[in-house]
N, C-alpha and C positions, 0 to 999 in steps of 0.2 A: 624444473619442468614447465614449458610454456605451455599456453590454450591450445593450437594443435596438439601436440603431442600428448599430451592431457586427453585430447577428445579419440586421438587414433589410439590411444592404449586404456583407455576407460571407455572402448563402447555402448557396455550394457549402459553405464551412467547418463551419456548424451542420449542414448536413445531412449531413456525410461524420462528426462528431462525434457525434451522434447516433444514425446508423447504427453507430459503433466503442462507444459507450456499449450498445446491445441487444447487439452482437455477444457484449462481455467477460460480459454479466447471463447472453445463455445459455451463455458457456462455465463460469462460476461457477454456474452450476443445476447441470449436470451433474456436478461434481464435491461437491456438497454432500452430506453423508450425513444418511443419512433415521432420524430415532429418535423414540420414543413422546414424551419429554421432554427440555430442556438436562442436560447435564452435570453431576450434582450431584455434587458432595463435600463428604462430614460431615469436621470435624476431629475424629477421632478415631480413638487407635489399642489393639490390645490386645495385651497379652505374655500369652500361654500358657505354663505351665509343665506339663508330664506328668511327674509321680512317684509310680508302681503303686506301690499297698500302703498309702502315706501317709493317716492321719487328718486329716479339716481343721482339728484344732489343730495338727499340725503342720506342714501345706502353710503355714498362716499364720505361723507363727514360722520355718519354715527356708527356704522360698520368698517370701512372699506380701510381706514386711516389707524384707529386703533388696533387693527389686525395683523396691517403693517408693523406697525410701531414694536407690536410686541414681536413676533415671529423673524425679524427683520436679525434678530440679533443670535439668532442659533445659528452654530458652527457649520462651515463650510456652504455657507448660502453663497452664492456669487452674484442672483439678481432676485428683484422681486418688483413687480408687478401687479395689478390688479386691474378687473373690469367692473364694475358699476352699470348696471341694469335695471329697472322696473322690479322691484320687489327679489332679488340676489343678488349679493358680492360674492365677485369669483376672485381671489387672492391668489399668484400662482408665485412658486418661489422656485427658483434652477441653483442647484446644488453642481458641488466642481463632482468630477465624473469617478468612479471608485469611492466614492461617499456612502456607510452603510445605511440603508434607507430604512432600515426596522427598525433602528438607533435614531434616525433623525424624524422618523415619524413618532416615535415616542416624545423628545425632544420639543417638536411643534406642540403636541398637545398640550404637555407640561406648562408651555405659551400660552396655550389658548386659556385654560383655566381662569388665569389670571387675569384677564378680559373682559369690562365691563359694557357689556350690551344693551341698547333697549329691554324692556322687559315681553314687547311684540316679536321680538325676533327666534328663532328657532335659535337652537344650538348647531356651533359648525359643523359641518363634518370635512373630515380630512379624504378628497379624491385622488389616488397614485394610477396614473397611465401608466399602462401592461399591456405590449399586444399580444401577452400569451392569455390573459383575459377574457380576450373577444370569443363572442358564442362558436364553438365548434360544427352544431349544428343550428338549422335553420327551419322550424317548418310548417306549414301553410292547411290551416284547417278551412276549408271552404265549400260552400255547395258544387255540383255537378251540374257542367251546363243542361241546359234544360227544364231547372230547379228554381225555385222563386227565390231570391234571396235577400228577404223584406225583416224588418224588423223584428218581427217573434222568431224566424229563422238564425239570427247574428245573439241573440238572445241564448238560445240555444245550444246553437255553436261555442260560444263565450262557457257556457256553465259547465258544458261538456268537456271544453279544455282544463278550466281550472280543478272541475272535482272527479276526472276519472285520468287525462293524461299527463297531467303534472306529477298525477298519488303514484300512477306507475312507474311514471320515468324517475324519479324522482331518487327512488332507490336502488337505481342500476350502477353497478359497481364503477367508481370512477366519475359519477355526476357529481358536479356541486351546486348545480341547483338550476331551477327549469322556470322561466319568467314567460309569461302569457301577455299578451299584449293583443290592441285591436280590437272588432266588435263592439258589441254593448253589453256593458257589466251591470251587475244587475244593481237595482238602488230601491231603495222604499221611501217612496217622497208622498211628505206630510206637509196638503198645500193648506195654509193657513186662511180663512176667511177673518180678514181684520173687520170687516163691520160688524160681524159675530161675536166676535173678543170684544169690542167695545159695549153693544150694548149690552154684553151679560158682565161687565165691567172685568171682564181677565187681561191681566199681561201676557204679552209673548216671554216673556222670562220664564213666568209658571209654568208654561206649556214645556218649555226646554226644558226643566227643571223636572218635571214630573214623568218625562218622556225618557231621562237620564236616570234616574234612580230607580224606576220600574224594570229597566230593561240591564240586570246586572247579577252575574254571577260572581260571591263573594264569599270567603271563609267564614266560618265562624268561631274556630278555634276547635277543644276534643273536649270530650265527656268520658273520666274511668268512672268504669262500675266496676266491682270486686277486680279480678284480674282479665278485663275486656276493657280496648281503650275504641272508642267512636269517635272519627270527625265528622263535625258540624260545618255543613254546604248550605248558602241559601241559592239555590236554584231558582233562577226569576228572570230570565231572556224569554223574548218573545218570538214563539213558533208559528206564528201566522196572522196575516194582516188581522184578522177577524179579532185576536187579541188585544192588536193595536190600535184599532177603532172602538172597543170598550174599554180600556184605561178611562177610570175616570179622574181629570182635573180637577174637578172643587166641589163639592157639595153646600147647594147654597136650597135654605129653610127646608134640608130633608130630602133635595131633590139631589140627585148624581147629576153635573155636566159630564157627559164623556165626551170622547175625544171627537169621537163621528158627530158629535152636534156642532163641533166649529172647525174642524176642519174635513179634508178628502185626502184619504188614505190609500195609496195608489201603489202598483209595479212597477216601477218607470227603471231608468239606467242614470248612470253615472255621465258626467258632461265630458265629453270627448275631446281629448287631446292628442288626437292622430289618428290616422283611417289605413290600414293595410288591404292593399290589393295586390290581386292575381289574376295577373289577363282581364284584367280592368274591371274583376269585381270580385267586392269586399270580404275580408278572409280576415281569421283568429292567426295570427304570427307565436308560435312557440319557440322562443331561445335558450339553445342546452349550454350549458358552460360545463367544463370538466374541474377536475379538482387540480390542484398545480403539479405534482408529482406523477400526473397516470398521463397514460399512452394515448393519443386521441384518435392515432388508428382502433384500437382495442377499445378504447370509451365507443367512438362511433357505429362499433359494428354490433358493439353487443344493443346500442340503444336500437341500430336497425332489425335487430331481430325482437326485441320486445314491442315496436313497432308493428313489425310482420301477425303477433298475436293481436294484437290490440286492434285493428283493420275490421274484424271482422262485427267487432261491436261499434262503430260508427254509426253515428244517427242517418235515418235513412236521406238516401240522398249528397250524402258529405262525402270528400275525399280527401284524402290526405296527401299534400304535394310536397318535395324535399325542396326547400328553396337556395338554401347552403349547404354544401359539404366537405367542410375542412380536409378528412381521410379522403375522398375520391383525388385530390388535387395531389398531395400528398405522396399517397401509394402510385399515382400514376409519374408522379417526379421522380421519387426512390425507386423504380421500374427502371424508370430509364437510365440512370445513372448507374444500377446494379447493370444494367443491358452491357451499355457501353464498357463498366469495368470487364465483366466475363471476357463480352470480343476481344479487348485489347490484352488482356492474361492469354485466351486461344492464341492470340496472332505471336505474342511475344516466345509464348512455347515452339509454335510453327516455324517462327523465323530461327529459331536456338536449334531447329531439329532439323532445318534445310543446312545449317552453318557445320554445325557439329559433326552431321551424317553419322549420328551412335546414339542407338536408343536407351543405352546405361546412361549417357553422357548426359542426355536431355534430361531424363528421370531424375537426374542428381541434382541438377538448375535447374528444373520446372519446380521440384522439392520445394524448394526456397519461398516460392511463392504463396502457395497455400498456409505453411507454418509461417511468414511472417505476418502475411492478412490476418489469418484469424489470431493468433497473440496480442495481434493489436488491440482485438475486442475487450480484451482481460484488462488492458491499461484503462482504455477506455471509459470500462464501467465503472472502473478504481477512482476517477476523476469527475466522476457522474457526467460525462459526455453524455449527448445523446446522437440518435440515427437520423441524421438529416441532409440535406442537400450537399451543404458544406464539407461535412464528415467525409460524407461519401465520396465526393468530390476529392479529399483528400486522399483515399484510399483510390479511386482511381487515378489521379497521380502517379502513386508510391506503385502501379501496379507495373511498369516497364523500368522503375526504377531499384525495385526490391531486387531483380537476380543480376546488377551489374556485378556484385562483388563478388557473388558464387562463380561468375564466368570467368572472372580474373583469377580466381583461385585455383576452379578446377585448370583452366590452361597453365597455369605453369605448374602442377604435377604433373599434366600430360607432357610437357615438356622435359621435365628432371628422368621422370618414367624412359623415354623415348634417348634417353644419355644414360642409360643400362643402371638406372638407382633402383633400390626393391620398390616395394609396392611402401609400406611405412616410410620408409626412411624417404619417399618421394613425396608422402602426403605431409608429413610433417614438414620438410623445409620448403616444399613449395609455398605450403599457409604462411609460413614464416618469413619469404622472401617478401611477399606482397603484403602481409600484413600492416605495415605502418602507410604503406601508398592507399590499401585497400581503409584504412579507419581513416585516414588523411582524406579520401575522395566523401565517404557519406559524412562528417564530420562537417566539411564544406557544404554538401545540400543541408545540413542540419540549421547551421548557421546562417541560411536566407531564410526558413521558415520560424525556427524558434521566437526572433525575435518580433512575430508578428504578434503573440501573444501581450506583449506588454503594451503595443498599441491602446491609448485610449478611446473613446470615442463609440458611435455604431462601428468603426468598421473595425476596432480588435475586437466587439463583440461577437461579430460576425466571423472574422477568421479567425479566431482563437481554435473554434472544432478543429479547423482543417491544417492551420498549422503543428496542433498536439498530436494528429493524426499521421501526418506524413514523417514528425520527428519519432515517434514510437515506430509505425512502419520501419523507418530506416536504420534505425538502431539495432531493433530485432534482426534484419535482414543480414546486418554485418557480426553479430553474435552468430545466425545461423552458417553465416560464409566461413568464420574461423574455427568453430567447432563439427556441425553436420557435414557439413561440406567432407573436410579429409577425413573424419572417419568414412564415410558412405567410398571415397574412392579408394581408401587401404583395403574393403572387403574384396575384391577382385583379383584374383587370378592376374589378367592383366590390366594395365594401365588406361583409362577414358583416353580418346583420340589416340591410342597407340595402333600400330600397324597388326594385322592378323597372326595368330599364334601358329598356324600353320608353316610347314616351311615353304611349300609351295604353293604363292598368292593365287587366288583364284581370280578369274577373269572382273571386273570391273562391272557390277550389277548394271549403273548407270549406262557404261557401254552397251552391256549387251541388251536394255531396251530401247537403244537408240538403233543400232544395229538390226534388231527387229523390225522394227517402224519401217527403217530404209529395205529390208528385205522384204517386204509388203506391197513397197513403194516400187522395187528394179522389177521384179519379180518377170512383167513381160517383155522385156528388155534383153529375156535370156532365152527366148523363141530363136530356132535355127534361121529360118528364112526372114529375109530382111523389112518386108513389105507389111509379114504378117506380124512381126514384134513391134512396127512403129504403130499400126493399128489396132493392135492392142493396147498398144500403151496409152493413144489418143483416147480410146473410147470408156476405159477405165480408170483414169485418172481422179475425176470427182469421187468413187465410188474407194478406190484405194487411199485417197486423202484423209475422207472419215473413217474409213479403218484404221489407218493408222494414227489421227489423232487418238482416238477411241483406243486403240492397244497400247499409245506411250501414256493417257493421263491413267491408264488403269494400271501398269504397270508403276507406276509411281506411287500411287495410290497404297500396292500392294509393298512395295518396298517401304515407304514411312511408318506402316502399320506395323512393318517386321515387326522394323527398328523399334520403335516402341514397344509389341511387346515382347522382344527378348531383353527390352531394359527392366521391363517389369518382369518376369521371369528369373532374371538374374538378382534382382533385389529380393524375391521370394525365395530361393535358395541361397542364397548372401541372410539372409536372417535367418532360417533356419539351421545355418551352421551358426551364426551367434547365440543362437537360443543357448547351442550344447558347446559353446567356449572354442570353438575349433576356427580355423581359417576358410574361408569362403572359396572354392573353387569355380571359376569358370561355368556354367553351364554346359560348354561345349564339350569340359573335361569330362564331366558326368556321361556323354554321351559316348564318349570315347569309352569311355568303361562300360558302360552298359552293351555296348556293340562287342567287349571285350568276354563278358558274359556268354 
């Protein structure tokens, strides 16, 4: 028993299979994560080195060379490089491409270890470029024109971002974490009076020294008593300047120096390393980053609603501007590309139901299309694909290509049908006839896109989606052609594209609104007197042309819709006789009986 014949005499089974095949496509839609583009990763990673003060001859001779030296030698390195800068070596190493980078970042470190540095220098850290990385969102805390936005203002602003919209966002499902930048950060500067220090004979070391170990929260281990165990905390940070100005430094014959007798203990901010503006004045910049696994449509919408709460507590005068928005770009791509696929599926149906002229016929190749799209989902999510540009791209492709084989199939049943074979014995060898032409034809589009996968490079990383896409699509498509396909045309009474069951043909729909149109059109033409029918004919011409355009496109209109829904009608009584194990009758027969009633 082959796969037709299998699917025409096992319906219940293709169609409880095929119904389990949409089920898993849309539970695998709904889990797919939606992003602008696939996954990319560069191989490549960078060691940083910071050591203040260093000249770049010497970042290069006491950092830049033995970082090389070591790193130079783990696997699959293909170049390596470094820059030498004023107080940082950037060390950058390019690995060959399919190189696993969470293995070769382990790898580097193992390197680094081993490493011997200044004792000035910071420890490396290891930087991997990710453009899926890049802040999602973007966004712009600043005054309202009209609003002074001076110093104690940017202050403000600054503290307001970091201890009320950071703590919120912070915890929105899907964030990995919220970076503030801009403004003035707040700093508590303690400006030293050196001619103070000297002559009450102190060091500036003391001063640090005493400034350090006053301001320090530290354990102190536990205390059991019977069956109660206490930890010991010493609490000792300093909760306001006022604190900070009586520390005392030294006790000299009985007397306390504090702090306030040789220095000035002040509010001040942190020395700025970049100014963010907005419409050319100064703004707190907040960067949302998502976590690597979530959705950054669904990250961004939920942070825009925790947003939407948060609005209302803004310090007076401040507003809050979106300056980036990853999902706006995004959902408006996958918009259009969902646009364009639906049209081209409507037109593909349209053009199948202007060819066909049988609304069963249509119904059974438009079928093909929905079940092989969404199936695709199920691979999809199997594969951790996600919904992107490219995907989708692919699926609009696969959308005029998924019902070429159902068309092949269903015509030559209508053809075996139409050469006096039953209804089975036509769907089975029809499938059968085309079968190897029909796996032979998707097989060949399989074979230009598959191989794009193994591309190295950005651009397999990029068509990898849309190639797994369009070979799944089409796979599925020609599974559904050899199996759905001839069952769905065995359930019929008679044959798709066969001539009417009737014995005597009825007139030619098409004719007779053409026929119509021209009887609209003659109509004054059939006046007895000669004079009087050319003048009618003159003077209503314009007026009978829009009627009769207007009676043929609605007469057409009305005749596709039949078509269709007596295809859907007949598929509705076509399963209801499968439900109860019986052979599907005709609709039309039904009506013959019911008139017989």
């Amino acid at each position: 028993m082959n796969l037709p014949e299998f699917a025409t005499r096992r319906r219940v089974t293709i169609g409880m299979l095929t119904v389990t095949l949409v089920l898993f496509g849309v539970i695998g839609l709904a889990g797919l994560k939606v992003n602008l583009l696939p996954d990319l990763s560069y191989p490549t990673l960078t060691v940083r080195t910071d050591y203040e003060g260093a000249a770049p001859a010497e970042i290069e001779n006491l950092v830049s060379q033995p970082v090389e030296e070591a790193v130079g030698v783990v696997k699959n390195v293909r170049k390596v490089h470094s820059v030498s800068r004023t107080g940082q070596s950037d060390v950058v190493l390019e690995f060959a491409w399919g190189t696993d980078m969470d293995m070769a970042s382990l790898e580097v470190r193992d390197k680094l270890d081993s490493v011997q540095l200044p004792l000035e220098a910071k420890k490396p850290l290891l930087l991997r470029f990710n453009p899926s990385t890049d802040p999602i969102l973007r966004l712009g805390l600043s005054m309202a024109p009209g609003h002074e936005a001076g110093e104690v203002q940017l202050k403000q602003l600054r503290r307001f971002a970091d201890e009320d919209l950071k703590k919120h966002l912070a915890p929105v499902a899907g964030v990995a974490a919220v970076k503030v930048g801009g403004g003035l950060e707040d700093e508590i500067e303690v400006l030293v009076d050196q001619q103070q220090l000297a002559r009450l004979g102190i060091d500036i070391n003391e001063v640090n020294t005493r400034l350090r170990n006053e301001n320090v929260n530290a354990s102190g281990g536990r205390v059991d008593e019977g069956s109660q165990r206490f930890l010991v905390r010493t609490v000792n940070q300093f909760r306001s300047l006022d604190e900070i100005r009586d520390l005392v430094v030294r006790i000299d014959a009985g007397v306390p120096i504090r702090l306030k007798d040789v220095a000035q203990v002040r509010q001040g901010h942190k020395e700025r390393e970049g100014i963010v503006r907005i419409d050319g004045r100064e703004a707190i910049e907040l960067a949302i980053y998502k976590e690597g696994d979530a959705n950054t449509v669904s990250v961004a919408g939920a942070v825009r609603a925790e947003l939407a709460r948060l609005e209302a507590g803004l310090p007076a005068g401040a507003r809050l501007t979106t300056i980036e928005d990853q999902s706006r770009f995004i959902e408006a791509a996958l918009h259009d590309v969902e646009k364009d696929a639906l049209i081209g599926g409507a037109l593909a149906i349209l053009i199948i139901l202007l060819f066909l002229r049988d609304g069963w016929s249509t119904f059974i190749v438009s079928l093909s299309l929905p079940v092989s799209l969404i199936a695709t989902f199920f691979f999809m999510d199997q594969l951790h694909l996600s919904l992107n540009v490219m995907s989708l791209g692919g699926l609009a492709l696969a959308t005029g290509m998924v019902v070429d084989d159902s068309i092949v199939v269903l015509e030559n049943i209508a053809r075996l049908r139409e050469r006096g074979l039953g209804v089975v014995a036509a769907a089975v060898q029809g499938a059968r006839e085309v079968g190897m032409a029909v796996t032979a034809s998707t097989l060949t589009t399989v074979a230009v896109f598959f191989p794009l996968v193994f591309v190295q490079g950005v651009a397999g990383q990029l068509f990898r989606d849309q190639a797994l896409t369009i070979t799944f699509a089409m796979l599925v498509s020609l599974a559904v052609a050899m199996t759905l396909i001839p069952m769905l045309a065995s359930l019929k009474g008679r044959s798709p594209l066969a001539w009417s069951d009737e014995a005597a043909p009825l007139p030619s729909l098409w004719r007779t609104a053409c026929g119509g149109a021209w009887a609209l059109l003659a109509w004054p033409l059939q006046a007895r007197r000669g004079p009087l029918r050319i003048g009618l004919f003159a003077l209503t011409l314009p007026l009978r042309l829009g009627i009769a355009a207007l009676y043929f496109v609605l007469v057409c209109v009305v005749l596709a819709m039949g078509g269709m829904l007596r295809g859907v009608l007949r598929a509705g009584f076509a399963c209801l006789r499968l439900m109860r194990g019986e052979a599907a009758p005709a609709p039309r027969e039904l009506l013959r009986a019911a008139r017989a009633r």
